[in-house]
C-alpha positions in Angstrom: -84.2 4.9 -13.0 -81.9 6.5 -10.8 -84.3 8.5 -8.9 -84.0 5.7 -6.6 -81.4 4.9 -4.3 -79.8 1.6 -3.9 -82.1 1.5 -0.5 -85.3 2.0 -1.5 -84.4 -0.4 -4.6 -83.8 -2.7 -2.1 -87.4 -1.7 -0.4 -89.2 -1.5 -3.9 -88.0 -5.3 -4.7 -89.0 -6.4 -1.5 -92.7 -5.5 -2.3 -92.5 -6.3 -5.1 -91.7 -10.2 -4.3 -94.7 -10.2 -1.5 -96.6 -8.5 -4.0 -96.4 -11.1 -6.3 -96.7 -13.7 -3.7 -99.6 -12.5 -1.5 -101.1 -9.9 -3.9 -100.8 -7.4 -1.5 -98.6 -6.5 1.6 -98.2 -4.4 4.9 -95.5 -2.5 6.4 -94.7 -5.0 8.8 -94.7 -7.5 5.9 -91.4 -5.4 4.1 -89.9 -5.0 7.5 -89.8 -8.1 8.7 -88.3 -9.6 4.9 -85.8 -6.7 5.3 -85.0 -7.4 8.6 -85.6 -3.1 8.9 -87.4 -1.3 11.8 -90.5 -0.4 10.9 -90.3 3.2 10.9 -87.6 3.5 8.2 -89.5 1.1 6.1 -92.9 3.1 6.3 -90.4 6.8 5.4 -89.1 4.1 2.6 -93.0 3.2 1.4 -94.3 6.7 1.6 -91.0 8.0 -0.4 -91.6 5.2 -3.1 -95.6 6.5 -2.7 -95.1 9.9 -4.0 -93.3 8.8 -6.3 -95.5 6.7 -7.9 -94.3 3.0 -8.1 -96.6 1.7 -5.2 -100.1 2.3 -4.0 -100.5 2.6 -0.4 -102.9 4.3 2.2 -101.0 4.2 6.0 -101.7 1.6 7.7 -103.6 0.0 4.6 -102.2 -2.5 2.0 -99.1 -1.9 -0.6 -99.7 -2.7 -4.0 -97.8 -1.6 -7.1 -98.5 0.8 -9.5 -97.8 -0.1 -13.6 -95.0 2.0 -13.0 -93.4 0.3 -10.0 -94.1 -3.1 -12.0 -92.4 -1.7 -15.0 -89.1 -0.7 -13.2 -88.4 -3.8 -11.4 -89.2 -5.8 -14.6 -86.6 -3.4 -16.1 -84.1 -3.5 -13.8 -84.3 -7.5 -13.4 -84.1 -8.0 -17.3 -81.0 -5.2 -17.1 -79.3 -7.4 -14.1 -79.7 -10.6 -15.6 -78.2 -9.1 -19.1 -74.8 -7.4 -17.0 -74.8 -10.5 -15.2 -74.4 -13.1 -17.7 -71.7 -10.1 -19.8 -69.7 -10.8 -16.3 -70.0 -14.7 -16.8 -69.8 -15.8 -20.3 -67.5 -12.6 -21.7 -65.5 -11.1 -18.6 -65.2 -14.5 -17.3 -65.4 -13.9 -13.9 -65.6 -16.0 -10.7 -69.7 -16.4 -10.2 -69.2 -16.2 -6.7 -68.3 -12.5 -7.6 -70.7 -11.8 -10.1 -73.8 -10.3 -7.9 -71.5 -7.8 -6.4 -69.8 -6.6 -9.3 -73.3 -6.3 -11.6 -74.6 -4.6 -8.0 -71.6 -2.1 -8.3 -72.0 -1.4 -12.2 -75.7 -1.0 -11.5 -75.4 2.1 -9.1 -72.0 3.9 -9.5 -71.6 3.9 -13.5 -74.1 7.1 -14.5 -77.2 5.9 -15.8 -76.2 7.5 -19.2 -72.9 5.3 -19.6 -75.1 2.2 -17.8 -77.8 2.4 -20.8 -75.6 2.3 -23.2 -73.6 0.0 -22.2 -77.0 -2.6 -21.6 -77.5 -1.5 -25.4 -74.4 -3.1 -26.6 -74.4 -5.7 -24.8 -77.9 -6.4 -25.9 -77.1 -5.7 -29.6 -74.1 -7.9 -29.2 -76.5 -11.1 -27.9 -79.3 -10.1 -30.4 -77.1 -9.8 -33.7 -77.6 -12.2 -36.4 -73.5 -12.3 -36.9 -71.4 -15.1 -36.0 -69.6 -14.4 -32.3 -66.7 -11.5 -33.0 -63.4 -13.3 -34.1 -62.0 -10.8 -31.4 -64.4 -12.7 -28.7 -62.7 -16.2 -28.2 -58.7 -14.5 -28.4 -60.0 -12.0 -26.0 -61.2 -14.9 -23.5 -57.7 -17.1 -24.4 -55.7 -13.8 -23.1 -57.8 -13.5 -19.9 -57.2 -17.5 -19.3 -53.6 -18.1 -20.0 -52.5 -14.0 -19.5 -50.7 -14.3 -22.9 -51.4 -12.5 -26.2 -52.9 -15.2 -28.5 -50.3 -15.7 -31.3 -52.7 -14.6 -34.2 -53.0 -11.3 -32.6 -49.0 -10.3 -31.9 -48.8 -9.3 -35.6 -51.9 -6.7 -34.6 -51.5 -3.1 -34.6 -52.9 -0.1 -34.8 -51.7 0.7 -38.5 -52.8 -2.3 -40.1 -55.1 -3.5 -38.0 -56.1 -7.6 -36.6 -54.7 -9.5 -39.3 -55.7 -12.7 -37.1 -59.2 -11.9 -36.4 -59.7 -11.1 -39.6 -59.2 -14.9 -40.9 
């Protein structure tokens, strides 16, 4: 996935939503939904061409390939996932969330980024009750303050209060 920059992202996902609205859509079409000139945006369209995630002849119509169809299903599922991590664990301001799921997206390496999308997959997915760690974890980032079950915790003998 990141044989794409953040840019032509940005191009693939605009296709992709006049794709899905018009079944089909022209240079000018991306440009103008960009707010790009239309010479970067036909270098963008011809890049994202060779590499096979749209279909397009010059001065013909875009369409997407399975491929291209594929990775922006994939990348929308994996946004939505580090987004609502941000939210409901993190507990962060929503108005900050985009940015932040933006940054994780394209400067943590896509080896680290997988993995971490795996356990927070496996951690929504799993059949177990929430972690007893979760909610004094989300107390500490609320009130600053070590929840009083955990002060006896340490690295000897371990969480004595999440284990209750």
């Amino acid at each position: 996935m990141k044989d794409l920059t953040q840019s032509l992202e940005k191009y693939l996902f605009a296709i992709s939503e006049v794709v899905d609205k018009n079944s089909a859509a022209r240079v000018k079409d991306i440009a103008s939904k960009l707010s790009i000139g239309m010479a970067s945006t036909s270098e963008a369209v011809k890049t994202l061409t060779k590499k096979g995630y749209i279909n397009y002849e010059p001065y013909g119509l875009i369409t997407m390939t399975a491929s291209g169809k594929a990775l922006v299903s994939e990348k929308i599922e994996r946004h939505r996932i580090i987004c609502e991590f941000l939210e409901k664990v993190l507990m962060l301001e929503k108005s900050e969330i985009e940015t932040y799921a933006n940054s994780i997206e394209f400067f943590i390496p896509e080896k680290v980024l997988s993995r971490f999308v795996a356990y927070i997959t496996f951690m929504q997915k799993c059949n177990c009750k929430e972690p007893k760690w979760l909610k004094s974890y989300q107390s500490y980032i609320k009130t600053g303050e070590m929840p009083e079950k955990c002060k006896s915790c340490n690295s000897v003998t371990g969480c004595s209060g999440c284990t209750k």
